[in-house]
N, C-alpha and C positions, 0 to 999 in steps of 0.2 A: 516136232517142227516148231523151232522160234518166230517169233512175229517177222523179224527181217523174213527170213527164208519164206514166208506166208506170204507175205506182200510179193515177193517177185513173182509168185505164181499168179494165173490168173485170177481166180479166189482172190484171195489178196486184194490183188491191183482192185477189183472191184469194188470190195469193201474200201481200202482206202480213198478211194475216188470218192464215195458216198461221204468221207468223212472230211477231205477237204473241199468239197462241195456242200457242207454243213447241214448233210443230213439228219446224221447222225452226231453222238457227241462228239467234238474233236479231242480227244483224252486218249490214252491208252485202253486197250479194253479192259485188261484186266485192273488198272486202274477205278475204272466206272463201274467195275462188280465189286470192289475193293468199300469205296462209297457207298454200299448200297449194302452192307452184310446186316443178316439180322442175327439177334443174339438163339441157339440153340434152346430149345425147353427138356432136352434129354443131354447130358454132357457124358454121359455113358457111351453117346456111338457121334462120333466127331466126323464132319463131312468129308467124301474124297471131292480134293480142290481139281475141278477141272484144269489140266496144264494150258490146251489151250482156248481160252476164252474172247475170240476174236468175236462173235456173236454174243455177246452177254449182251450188250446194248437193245436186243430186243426183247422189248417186255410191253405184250399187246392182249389180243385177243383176236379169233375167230369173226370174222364175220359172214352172215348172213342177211341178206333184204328182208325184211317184213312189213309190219303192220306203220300206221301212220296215223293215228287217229283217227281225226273227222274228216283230214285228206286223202283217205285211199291206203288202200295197203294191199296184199295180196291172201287166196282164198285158201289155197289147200296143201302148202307148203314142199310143192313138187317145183322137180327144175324146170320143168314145161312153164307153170304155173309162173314161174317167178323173172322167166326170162325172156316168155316168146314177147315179152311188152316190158321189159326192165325199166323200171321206174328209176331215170337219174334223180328227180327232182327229192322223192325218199330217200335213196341213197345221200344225198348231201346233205338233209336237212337230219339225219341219223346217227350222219359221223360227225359232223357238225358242231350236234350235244354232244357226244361224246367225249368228241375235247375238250368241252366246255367243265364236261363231269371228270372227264381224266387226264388232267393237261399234259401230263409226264409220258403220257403214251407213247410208243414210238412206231409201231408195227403191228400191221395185220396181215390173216391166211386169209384170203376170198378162195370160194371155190368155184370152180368152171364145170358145168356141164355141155361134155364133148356132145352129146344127142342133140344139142340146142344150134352146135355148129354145124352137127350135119345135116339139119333143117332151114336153116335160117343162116349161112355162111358170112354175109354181108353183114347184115342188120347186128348180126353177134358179135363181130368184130368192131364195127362203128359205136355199140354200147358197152363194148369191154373200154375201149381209148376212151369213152367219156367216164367211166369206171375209174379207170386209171389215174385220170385227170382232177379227180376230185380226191384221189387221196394225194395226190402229189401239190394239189394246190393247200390243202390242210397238214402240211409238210409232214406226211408217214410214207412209211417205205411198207411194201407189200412182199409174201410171200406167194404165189400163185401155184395154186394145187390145178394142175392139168387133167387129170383121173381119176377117180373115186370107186372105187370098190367095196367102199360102205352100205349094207341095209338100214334102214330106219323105218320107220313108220309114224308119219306118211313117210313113201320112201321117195329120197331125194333123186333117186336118179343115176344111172353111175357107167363106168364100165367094168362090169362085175366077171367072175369067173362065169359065168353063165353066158354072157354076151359072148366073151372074147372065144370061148370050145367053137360057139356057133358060126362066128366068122371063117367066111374063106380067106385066102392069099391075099388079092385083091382088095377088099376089106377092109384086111389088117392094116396094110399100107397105108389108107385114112388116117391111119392114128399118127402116123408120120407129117404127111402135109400139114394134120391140125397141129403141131409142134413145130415142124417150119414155120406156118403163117402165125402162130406167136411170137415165136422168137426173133422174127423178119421184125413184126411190129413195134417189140419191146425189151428183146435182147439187151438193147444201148443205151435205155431206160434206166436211169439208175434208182428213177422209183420201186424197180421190183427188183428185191435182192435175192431174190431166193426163188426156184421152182420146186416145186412136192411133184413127182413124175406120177405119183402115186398114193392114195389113201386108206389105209388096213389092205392089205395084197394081201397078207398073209391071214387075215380068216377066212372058216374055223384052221385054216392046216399053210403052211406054203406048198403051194402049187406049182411044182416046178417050171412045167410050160409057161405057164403067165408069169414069174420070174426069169424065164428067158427073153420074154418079149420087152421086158424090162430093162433085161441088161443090153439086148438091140438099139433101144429106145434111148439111153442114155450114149451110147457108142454115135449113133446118128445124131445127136444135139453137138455132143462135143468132137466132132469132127466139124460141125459147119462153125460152130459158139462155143469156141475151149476155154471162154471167158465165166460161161455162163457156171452160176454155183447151182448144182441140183441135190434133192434130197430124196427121199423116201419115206411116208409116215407109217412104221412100226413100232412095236414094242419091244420084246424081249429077248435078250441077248441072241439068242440062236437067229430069229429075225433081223439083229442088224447086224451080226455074222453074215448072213446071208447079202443084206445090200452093201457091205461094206466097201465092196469097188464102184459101188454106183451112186454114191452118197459122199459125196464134197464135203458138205454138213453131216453130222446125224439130223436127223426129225421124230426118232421118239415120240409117244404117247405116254405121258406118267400120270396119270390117274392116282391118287389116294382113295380105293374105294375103300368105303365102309364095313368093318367087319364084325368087329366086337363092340369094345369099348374106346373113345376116343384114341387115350394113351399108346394103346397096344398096337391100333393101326396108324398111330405114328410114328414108332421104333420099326413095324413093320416096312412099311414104308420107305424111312430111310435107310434099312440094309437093305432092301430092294432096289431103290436106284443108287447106292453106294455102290452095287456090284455092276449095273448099270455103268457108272461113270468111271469105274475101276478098266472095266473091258474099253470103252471108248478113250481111254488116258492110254492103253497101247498102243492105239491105233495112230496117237497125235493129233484123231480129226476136233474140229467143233463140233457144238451140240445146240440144240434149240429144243424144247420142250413143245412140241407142238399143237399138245391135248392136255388143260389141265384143268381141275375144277367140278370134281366129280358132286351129283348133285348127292341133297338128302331131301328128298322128294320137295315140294313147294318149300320149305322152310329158308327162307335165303338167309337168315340169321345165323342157323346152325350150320348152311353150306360154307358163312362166311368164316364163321369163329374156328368154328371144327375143319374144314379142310381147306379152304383157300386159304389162310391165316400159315398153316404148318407148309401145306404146298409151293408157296410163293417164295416163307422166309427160306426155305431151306434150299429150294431151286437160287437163290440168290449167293446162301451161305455158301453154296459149290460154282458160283461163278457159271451157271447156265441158263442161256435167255429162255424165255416161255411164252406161250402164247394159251391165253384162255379158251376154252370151251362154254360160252360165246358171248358175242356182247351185248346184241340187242335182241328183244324177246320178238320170235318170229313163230310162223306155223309151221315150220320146218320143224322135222324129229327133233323133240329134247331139249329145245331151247323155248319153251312156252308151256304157262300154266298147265296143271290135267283137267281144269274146268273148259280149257279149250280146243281139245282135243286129246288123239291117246299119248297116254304116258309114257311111254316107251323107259326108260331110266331114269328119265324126272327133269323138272325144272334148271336148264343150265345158263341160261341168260344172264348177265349183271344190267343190265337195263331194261327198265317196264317199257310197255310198247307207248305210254304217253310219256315219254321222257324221261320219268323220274330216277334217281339212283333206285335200284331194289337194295330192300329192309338189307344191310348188314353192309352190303357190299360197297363205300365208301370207303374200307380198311384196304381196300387195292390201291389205293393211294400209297399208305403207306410204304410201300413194296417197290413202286414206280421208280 
């Protein structure tokens, strides 16, 4: 699909709309991935250039509420925890620094837990709009993930295969209204470009049932919001095979984890998402990297040099937006020290919970 052809669709219109409302860069996309190439450190395995690059412009990070210094922060990194009293006043003063630390930013994933709407319907809605409002006054545009079927530990909360068996009929339907009353809310928002219907669906296995309820779920958006762009956050080809009628976007998960030796798992790496971007260049969709920035335990140095560094230039050299795995250090799984809790796969934050850049990670600049 050519950008013209993009643009007439609703995708398109929306993204463009973002651009002459100067969201976003006004430039061509592929132009601004164009700008933005880093040079290769293996010229042995040459990138597959994403064809279409209507999303390259986002190049953000993950966010999660936490900690705030000597003003408050929250305790145990649950979505209970973090939202039955969501802190806007941390929220702004968070994203705030942020831009201050990364002016070029453009884009963040917030994540929503549905358990907090089916407790607190009102109050979750009136502090999502103040949510909202503060990244739209700090001019970024949002990705909003509806669903989570992520464990962690602590664990965040979600709607997991486990939930969804247990529901009845009646129930399930829930999961629809809370999709209505988003998208009632902020469908026409051109702050949020993007919904994630869904977070790892597919671990440890896809589940077909709960991939059906998926592809329900996205049929009921875009019958009422055929405007709206949705995605799916998986990995591996077989898994975006599988959402590939339910994903406007891709949303991928590309991880550089750690294997061997630096080198190895960077040629690894990149014929891993070369085949990745090979399969999604059939398809003609976009792509957005949704999860990137895998840790090496506390060492932010090593996380910076060693994987953000390869992960970023090479996510750029193919013309694919990304979004980090996360920005500020919270108590939430995996984004915070292990002196502050458990480890679970380590340290993923790029900002200490008092502001500071963490050790390395200033070379995201770079990238930006």
């Amino acid at each position: 699909m050519n950008r013209r052809n993009f643009i007439k669709t609703g995708i398109g219109a929306s993204v463009a709309g973002a651009m002459s409302a100067g969201l976003i860069p006004d430039m061509n996309a592929a132009a601004y991935a164009s700008t933005q190439l880093q040079p290769s450190d293996d010229e042995e395995i040459p990138p597959v250039i994403l064809k279409n690059q209507d999303f390259a412009w986002v190049r953000g990070f993950n966010y999660q509420p936490g900690y705030s210094g000597d003003s408050g922060g929250y305790d145990d990194g649950t979505a209970w925890d973090i939202w039955r009293n969501l802190r806007l006043d941390i929220i702004e003063r968070q994203l705030s620094r942020a831009v201050e630390l990364y002016p070029k930013m453009t884009a963040l994933r917030i994540w929503l837990p549905y358990n907090i709407w089916l407790a607190q319907p009102k109050k979750f809605m009136k502090d999502l709009t103040g949510y909202i409002g503060i990244i739209r006054k700090l001019k970024l545009r949002a990705m909003v993930m509806m669903f989570n079927a992520w464990h962690g530990t602590p664990d965040f909360g979600g709607f997991r295969r486990e939930t969804f068996v247990a529901l009845k009929p009646e129930q399930l339907k829930k999961t629809f209204a809370f999709a209505d009353e988003l998208l009632k809310r902020f469908g026409d928002d051109p702050t949020v470009f993007s919904w994630d219907l869904c977070n790892e669906p597919e671990l440890p296995d896809i589940f077909e049932p709960y991939f059906v309820w998926l592809d329900n779920l996205y049929a009921h958006i875009k019958e009422k919001y055929p405007k709206s762009v949705l995605t799916v956050g998986v990995t591996d080809v077989p898994s975006l095979k599988r959402v590939e009628k339910i994903s406007d976007v891709f949303g991928p998960r590309l991880y550089m984890i750690p294997e061997s030796n630096n080198k190895a798992d960077v040629s690894k790496y990149k014929k891993w998402t070369n085949n990745i971007f090979a399969y999604i260049n059939s398809t003609g969709k976009p792509v957005i990297n949704t999860e990137t920035g895998w840790p090496r335990g506390d060492d932010g140095k090593a996380r910076a040099e060693d994987g953000l560094r390869n992960e970023l230039g090479w996510m750029n050299a193919c013309g694919a937006g990304w979004l980090i795995h996360a920005l500020y250090e919270s108590p939430v799984a995996d984004i915070h020290r292990s002196s502050d809790g458990p480890k679970g796969v380590g340290w993923m934050s790029c900002i200490n919970k008092d502001g500071t850049i963490r050790e390395g990670h200033e070379i995201i600049n770079d990238f930006l």
